[in-house]
N, C-alpha and C positions, 0 to 999 in steps of 0.2 A: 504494500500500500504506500505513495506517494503520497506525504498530504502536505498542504498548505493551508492558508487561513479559512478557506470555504470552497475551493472544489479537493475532493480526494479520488485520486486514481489508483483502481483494483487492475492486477493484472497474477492469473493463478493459473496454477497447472497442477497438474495429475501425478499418478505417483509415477509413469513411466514421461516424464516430461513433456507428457502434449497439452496446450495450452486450451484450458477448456473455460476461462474469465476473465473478459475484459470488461471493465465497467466503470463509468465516471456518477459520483456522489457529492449531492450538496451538503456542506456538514451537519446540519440536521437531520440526515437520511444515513450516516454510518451506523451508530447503534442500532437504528430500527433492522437494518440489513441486514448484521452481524448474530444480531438477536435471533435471526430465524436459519441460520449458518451452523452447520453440526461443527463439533469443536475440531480445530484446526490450527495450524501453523500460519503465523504472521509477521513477516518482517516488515520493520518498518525502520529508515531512518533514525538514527538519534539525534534529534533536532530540539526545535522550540515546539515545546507543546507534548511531544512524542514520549515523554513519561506517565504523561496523562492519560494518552489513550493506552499506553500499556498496560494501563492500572484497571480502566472502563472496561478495555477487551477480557482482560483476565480474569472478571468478575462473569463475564457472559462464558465462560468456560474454555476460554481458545490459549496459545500457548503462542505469546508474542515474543520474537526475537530482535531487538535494539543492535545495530548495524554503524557501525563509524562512518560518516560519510565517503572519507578518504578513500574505505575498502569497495564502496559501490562504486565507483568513478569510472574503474580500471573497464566495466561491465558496461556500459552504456556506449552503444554503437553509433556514431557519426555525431548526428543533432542528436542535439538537447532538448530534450520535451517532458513533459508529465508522463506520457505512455512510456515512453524511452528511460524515465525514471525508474518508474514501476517494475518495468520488464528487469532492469538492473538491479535493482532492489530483490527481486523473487531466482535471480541468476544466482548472485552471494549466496545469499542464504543456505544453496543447495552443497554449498562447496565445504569438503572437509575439515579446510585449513581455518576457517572466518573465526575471528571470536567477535565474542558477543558484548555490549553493554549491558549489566544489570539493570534493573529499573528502581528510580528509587523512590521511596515512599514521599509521601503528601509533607510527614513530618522535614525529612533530608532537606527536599525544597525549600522548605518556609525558612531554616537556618541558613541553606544559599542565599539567601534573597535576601536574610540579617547581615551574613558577611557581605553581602555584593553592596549593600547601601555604605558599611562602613568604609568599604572601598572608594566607592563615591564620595561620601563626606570627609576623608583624608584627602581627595587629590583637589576638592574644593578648596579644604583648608589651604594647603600648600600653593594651589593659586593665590589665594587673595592674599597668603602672607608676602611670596612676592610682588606680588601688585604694591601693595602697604609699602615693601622693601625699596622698590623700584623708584614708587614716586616721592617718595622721601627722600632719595638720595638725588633726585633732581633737584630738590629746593636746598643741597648743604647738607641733609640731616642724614649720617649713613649708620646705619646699626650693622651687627656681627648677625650671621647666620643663626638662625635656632628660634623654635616655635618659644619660647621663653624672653625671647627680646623684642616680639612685640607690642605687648603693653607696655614696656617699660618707650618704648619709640611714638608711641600712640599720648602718651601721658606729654613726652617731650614735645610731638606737633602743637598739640593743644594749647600749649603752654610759651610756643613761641609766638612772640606779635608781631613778631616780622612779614610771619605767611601771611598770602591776601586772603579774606574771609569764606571767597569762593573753595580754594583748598581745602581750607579747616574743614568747611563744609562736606566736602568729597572723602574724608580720610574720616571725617566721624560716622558717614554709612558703613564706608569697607571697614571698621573698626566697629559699628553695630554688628554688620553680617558675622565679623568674624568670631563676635560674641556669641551670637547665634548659632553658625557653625558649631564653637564648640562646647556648648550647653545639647544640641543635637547628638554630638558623638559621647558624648558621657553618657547619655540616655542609652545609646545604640551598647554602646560595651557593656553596662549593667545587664542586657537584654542577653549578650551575646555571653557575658558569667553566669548568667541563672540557666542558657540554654548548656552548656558546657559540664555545670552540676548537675543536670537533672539526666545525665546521659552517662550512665558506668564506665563505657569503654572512652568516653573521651576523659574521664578522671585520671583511668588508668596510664594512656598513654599521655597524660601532660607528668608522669611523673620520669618521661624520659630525659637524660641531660639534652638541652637545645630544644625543644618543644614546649610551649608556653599553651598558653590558652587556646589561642589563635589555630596555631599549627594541631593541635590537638581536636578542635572542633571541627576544622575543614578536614582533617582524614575521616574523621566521624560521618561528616556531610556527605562529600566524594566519591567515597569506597564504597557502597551499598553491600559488597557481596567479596570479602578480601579473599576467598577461597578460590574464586575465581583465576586468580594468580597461582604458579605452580608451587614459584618458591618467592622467598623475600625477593632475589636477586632478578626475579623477573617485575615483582611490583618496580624496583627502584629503576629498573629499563623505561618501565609504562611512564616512570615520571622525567624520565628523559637525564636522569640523572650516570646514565653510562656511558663511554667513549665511541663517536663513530667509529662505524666499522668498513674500510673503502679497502680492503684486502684482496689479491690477484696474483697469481702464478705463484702461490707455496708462500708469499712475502705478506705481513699482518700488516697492517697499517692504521694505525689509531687515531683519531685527531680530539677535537673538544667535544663534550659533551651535547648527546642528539636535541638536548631538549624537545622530546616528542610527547612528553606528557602537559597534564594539567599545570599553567604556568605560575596560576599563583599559589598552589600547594607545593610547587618545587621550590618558588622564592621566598617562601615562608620558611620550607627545610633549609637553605642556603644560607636566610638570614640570622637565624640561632643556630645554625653553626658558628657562622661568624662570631657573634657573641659568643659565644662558648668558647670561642679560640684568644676573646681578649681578656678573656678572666683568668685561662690556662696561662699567657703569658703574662700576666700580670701575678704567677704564683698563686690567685684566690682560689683555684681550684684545677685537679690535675685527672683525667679521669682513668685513664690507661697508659701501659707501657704501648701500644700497639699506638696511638696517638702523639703521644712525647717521642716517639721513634721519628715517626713523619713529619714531626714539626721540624726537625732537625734537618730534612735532607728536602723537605719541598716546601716552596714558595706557599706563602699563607691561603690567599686562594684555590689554589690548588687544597690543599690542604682539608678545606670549608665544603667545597664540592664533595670529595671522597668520606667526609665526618657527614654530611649531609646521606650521603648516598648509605653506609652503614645503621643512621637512625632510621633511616624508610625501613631497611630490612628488620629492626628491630620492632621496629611497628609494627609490620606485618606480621614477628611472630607471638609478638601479643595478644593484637587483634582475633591471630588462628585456634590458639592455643588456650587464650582468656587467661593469662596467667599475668603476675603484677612485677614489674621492673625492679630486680636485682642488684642494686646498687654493690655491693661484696661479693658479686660474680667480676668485676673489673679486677686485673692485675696491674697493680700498681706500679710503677717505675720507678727504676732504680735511683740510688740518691742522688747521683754524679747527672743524671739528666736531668731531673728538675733543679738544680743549682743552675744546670748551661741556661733551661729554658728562661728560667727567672735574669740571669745575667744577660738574656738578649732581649 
């Protein structure tokens, strides 16, 4: 099934591949359809919307398979069309190799759609604090970087009588909003603490070193089905956290990182790495000999990514297993390295 906002295109076949359904549907008219449909196989898109009917169809008893678009692509011959979609859609499906999207529940959504506004309301923020930054330092007035030096920059406009009254005026809205703004995001994160306790597995896995709130919720949100994945080492691939692979005639060749998964659950992992890497060299905390090794011989970044890529896997085998992070399963490093790491 092909769908978009209000027509949906059926195209089905039989079990010896002969094409016995082609049908176009107003959306008003899919359940009724579906409804009188003995249960069956349904691929659809993973798209906008397409968790939703996964949910409706699975209720009327049929067995819908969620489809990366990427993997239908390959399947659609010449033009591009609705039917041409469809037919590509019902080609995948039949093929051994395809994996599948889970579907995720009504709940999963409602917390995307917490984390995705927080999203929003951070890269707001971040505008207007440059805005604020920007036009300030036209009239003389230049402040340091940091969401912490705006009010104190907003107090100093107000305060100067230099500016013409037009400006004061312009800098006390962006300086309202950004009030606004961030009386909005404290609300959004209370929202997104209470959604975070009330869910066991994202408890458990914020008790990993480098996973916060944040990072712990969105694998909660994201992952609907972690089993779905063989091993750890294959979730941390899905988040794009493994080395290309462009290898030919017997020679391996590795480059950066595919980044082919979900982008801001892997820059979530990236980002508390990172932290966790300036507390390690600042001596506050040291978590493994296997990590104090690699601080030693690779570049910090480097470093951040592969600490990153290690926590997916431990995630995953939390997630699998339901079991609670082991802190005294870590082997500590020897004295002579955390003296080097602390001395650099």
């Amino acid at each position: 099934m092909d769908t978009s906002k209000s027509i949906f295109v059926l195209h089905g076949v039989s079990a010896d591949d002969q094409v016995v359904l082609r049908k176009k549907l107003r959306r008003n008219q899919v359940l009724e359809f579906f409804s009188k449909l003995s249960p069956t196989q349904i691929g659809i898109e993973a798209c906008g919307a397409s968790h939703h009917w996964s949910r409706k169809l699975e209720e009327l008893g049929h067995e819908v398979l969620l489809i990366a678009p990427q993997h239908v692509k390959p399947y659609v011959r010449r033009n591009k069309n609705d039917a041409a979609d469809a037919e590509a859609i019902c080609e995948t499906m039949s093929r051994p190799r395809t994996w599948f999207v889970p579907a995720k529940t009504a709940d999963q959504q409602a917390g995307l759609m917490l984390a995705g506004t927080r999203d929003a309301l951070i890269r707001r923020r971040t505008q207007l604090s440059n805005m604020i930054r920007s036009y300030a330092a036209e009239f003389g007035l230049v402040s340091p970087r940091g969401l912490d030096k705006i009010e104190p920059l907003l107090a100093r406009i107000a305060a100067d009588e230099t500016l013409p009254d037009l400006a004061k005026e312009m800098f006390a809205d962006l300086g309202g909003d950004y009030t606004q703004l961030q009386d909005r995001l404290t609300i959004i994160e209370k929202r997104l603490q209470l959604w975070h306790r009330s869910h066991e597995q994202s408890r458990r896995l914020a008790q990993i070193p480098g996973v916060g709130v944040v990072g712990a919720a969105l694998m909660t949100m994201k992952v609907p089905d972690p089993k779905a994945f063989r091993s750890g080492r294959h979730f941390a691939a899905w988040l794009g956290l493994t080395p290309k692979d462009h290898s030919t005639a017997g020679k391996q060749r590795l480059g950066v990182i595919t980044r082919a998964g979900d982008e801001a659950l892997r820059s979530v992992l990236v980002v508390g790495a990172t932290a966790l890497l300036q507390q390690v060299r600042k001596g506050r905390s040291l978590q493994s000999r296997w990590l104090a090794e690699l601080l030693r011989r690779k570049p910090p970044k480097l470093v951040a990514v592969a600490l990153a890529n290690k926590t997916a896997r431990i995630a995953w085998k939390l997630v699998v297993s339901g079991e609670v992070y082991d802190r005294n399963r870590v082997t500590p490093p020897q004295d002579g390295i955390t003296a080097e790491l602390v001395a650099a």
